[in-house]
C-alpha positions, 0 to 999 in steps of 0.5 A: 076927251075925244078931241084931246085924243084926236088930236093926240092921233093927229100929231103923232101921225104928223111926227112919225116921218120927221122922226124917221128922217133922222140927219145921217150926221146926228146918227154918225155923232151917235155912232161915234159917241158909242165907238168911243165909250166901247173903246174905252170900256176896251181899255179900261179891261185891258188895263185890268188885265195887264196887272193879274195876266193870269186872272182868266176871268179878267181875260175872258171879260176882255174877249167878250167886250172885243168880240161885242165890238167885232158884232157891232161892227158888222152889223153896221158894215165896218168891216175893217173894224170887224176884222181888227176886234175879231184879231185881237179877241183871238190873240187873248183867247188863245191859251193851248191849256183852254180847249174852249178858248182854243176854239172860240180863238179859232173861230175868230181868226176865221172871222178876222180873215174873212172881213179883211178880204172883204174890207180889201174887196171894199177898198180896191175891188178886186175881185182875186182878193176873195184867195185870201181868204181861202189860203187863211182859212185853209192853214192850221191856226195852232200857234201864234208863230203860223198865225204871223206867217198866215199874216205876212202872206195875206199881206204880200199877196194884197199887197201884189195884187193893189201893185198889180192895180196901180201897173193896170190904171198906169197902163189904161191911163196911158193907152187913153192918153190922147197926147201919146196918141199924138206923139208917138210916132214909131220913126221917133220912139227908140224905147219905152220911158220908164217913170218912177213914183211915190204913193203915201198912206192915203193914195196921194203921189209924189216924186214922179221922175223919169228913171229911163227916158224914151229918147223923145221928150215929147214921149217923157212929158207925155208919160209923166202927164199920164201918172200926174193925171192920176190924181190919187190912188186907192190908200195903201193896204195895211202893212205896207207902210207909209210910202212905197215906190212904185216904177211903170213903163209906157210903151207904143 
């Protein structure tokens, strides 16, 4: 008996580090086996919503289930996933006839707000972006038509702040260019060159064209060696769409 419990101990002790060095891709599977059963749990009570809208307990089922959603997701630093359960618990939540609901819509909205400044931190680390979340907060969230103007705001002053970014990579990609430092000699460089580009969802560029050339094509290549260079930029930001144009100029 003592052996068998010896060696019961000595196995167990043998076991305990393999099994806490679990493969990260087993434990992503994992993660990913859960999202999707939450989801379609989530739409399973969305469809029962749909047909009795004015069941509020089927409602208030559907808030509990999207905002368990949002908690997983920040616990496991999801933050783009916690904003987007914690904004569309506030939309089924918000009735003016429900004090309570009301208030939990609220608090949600706050939450969403929050975790999309930090999901916004995340992806192009700028530091300014922590403003949208004081703006957000700072406005009254009563009706749905200023939760839709307090949206289109965070996503003009994002989206000027990831233009501002793309203006600062061009700029320091150009100043560092050793083939500029080369070819830019003042007897030569009548104006700036003006370049043209496409970005995509995920950051990828295409169409760079010269919109204005600097009167040198050495400069011109150069420039547009700078910007092909780039490689790929951060993806776009919600709300901006599939492809946007950008235009920069490069100067002495």
């Amino acid at each position: 008996m003592k052996l068998l419990l010896s060696l019961s101990l000595a196995l167990a002790t043998i076991a305990a580090p393999v099994a806490a060095q679990v493969d990260p891709l087993v434990l992503k599977h994992h993660k990913d086996v859960d999202d999707r059963a939450k989801d379609e749990k989530i739409k399973a009570q969305e469809k029962v919503v749909a047909r009795d809208t004015a069941d509020k307990q089927n409602r208030l089922d559907l808030a509990n289930l999207l905002e368990a959603a949002a908690a997983d997701c920040e616990k496991s630093g999801d933050t783009a996933g916690a904003w987007r359960y914690y904004q569309r618990a506030a939309a089924v939540l918000r009735d003016p006839r429900e004090d309570a609901w009301e208030a939990r819509a609220a608090a949600d909205t706050s939450k969403a707000a929050a975790f999309r400044v930090a999901e916004t931190e995340q992806r192009y680390r700028i530091e300014e972006a922590r403003a949208i979340a004081k703006r957000a907060l700072a406005v009254p969230l009563e009706t749905p038509s200023l939760n839709l103007q307090v949206q289109q705001e965070q996503d003009k002053f994002a989206e000027n702040l990831y233009r501002e970014d793309v203006w600062k990579r061009t700029q320091s990609a150009w100043l560092a260019s050793e083939l500029r430092k080369e070819v830019t000699d003042t007897s030569r460089f009548k104006k700036p060159v003006i370049i043209s580009f496409d970005v995509h969802t995920e950051g990828n560029i295409t169409d760079i064209t010269i919109i204005s050339s600097s009167g040198d094509e050495r400069i011109d290549l150069a420039a547009l060696k700078v910007v092909r260079d780039l490689g790929k930029l951060q993806p776009l930001l919600p709300g901006m769409g599939s492809l946007v144009r950008f235009q920069t100029e490069f100067g002495k």
